[in-house]
N, C-alpha and C positions, 0 to 999 in steps of 0.2 A: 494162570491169572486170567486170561482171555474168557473162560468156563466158566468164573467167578462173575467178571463180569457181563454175563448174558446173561447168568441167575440173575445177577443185583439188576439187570434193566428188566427182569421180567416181575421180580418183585416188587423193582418202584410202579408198573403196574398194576399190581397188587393190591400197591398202598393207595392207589387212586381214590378217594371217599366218594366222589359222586361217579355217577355210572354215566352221567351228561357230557362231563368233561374230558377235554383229549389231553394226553400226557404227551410228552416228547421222550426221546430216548434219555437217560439220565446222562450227565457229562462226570467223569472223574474228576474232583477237582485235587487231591491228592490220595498218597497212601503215606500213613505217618506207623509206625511200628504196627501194630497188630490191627489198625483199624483204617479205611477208606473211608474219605469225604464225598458226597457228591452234591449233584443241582438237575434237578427238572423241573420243566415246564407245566403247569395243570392248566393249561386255558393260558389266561394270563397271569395266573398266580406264579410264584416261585416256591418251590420246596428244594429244600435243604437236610440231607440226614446225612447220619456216617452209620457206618455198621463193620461190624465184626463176624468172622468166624471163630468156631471153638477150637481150640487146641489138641481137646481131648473130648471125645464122646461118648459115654459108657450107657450099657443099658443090655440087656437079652435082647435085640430085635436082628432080622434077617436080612430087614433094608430099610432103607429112612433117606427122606428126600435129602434138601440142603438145608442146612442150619442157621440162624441168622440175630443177631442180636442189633438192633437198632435203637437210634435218637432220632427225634425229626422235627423240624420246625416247620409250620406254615403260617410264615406271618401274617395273610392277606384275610386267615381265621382267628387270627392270636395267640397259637398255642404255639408251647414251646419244647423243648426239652421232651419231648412225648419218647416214654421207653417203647419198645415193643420185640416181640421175641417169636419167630415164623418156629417152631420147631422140626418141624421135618415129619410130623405125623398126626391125627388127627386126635384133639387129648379128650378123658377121660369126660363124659359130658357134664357135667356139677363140677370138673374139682379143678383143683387148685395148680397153681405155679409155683415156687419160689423161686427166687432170687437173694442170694447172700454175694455182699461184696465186704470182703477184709474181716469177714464175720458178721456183720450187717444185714440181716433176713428181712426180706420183705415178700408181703405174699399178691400174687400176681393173680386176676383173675385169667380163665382161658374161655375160648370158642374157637371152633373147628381144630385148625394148628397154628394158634396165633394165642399169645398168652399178652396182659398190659396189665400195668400200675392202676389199682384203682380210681386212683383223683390226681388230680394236677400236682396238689403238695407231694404226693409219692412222685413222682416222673423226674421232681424237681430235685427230689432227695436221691431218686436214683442217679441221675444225669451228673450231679455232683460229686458221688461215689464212685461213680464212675471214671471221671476226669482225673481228680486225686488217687482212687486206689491202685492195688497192682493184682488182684484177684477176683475173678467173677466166678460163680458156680451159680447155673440153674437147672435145678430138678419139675421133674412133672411126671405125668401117668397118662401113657396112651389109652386109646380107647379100652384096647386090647390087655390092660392091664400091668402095660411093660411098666416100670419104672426108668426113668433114664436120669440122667449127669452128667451136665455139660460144662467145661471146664475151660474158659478163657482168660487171656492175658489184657491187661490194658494198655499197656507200653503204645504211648503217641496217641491214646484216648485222648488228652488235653489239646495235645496241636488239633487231631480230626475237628473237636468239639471248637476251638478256635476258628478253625476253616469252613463250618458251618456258620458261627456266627456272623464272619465277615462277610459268606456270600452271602446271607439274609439279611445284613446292614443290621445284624446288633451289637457293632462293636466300632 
């Protein structure tokens, strides 16, 4: 768990949006079945996401970073609910994501190894399918042509998704 979380603080670095701003280390705010809540600092702002690991990862490759499916709120920008998906490798340059939950296909744009919802209204629809369902799969195509299939649980999506809203005061 420890290794988990030093990805997940190098990540929320990651997710930093401006290159001006200094993040703080992320704090755990729980782990609810298959997903972790957390909270950092961006300057003065607060951000709020939960994120998961896959269960199962299929694909031909030799090695692949760490995997990471995430929500994220930054209030102090508006946005909410924001999917986002680090794959572990750098995807195919034009092509596509998906994400199916409970049978539910949605297609995710990518850049470098990071795949998202196109608009708001998807993030919203994902974030929700999320919370309610019990199966995640997201496919894509490395640079290199792999195909991969990632295969998450959501069990405690709802509490995470809860424990975000409460640390970001939308609830």
């Amino acid at each position: 768990m420890n290794k988990v979380f030093k990805v997940l603080s190098v990540l929320a670095l990651v997710l930093v949006w401006s290159q001006n701003a200094r993040a703080e280390e992320p704090r755990q705010i729980g782990t609810y079945g298959d997903w972790s809540a957390y909270v950092f600092m961006e300057g003065t702002n607060k951000v709020c996401y939960m994120a998961s690991q896959p269960k199962k990862a299929e694909g031909n490759y030799t090695s692949r970073d760490p995997i990471f499916a995430l929500v994220t709120h930054r209030p102090a920008e508006s946005t909410y609910n924001v999917f986002s998906y680090i794959t572990g490798y750098t995807y195919k340059p034009g092509g596509d994501a998906t994400v199916t939950i409970d049978g539910d296909r949605r297609v995710l744009f990518t850049q470098d190894d990071t795949a998202w919802a196109p608009d708001a209204d998807t993030d919203e629809i994902i974030s929700l399918k999320i919370r309610s369902g019990s199966s995640m799969v997201v496919e894509g195509t490395s640079s290199r042509g792999t195909q991969t299939k990632d295969t998450f649980g959501l069990k405690g999506s709802g509490a995470a998704h809860d424990a975000i809203n409460k640390e970001c005061g939308l609830m």
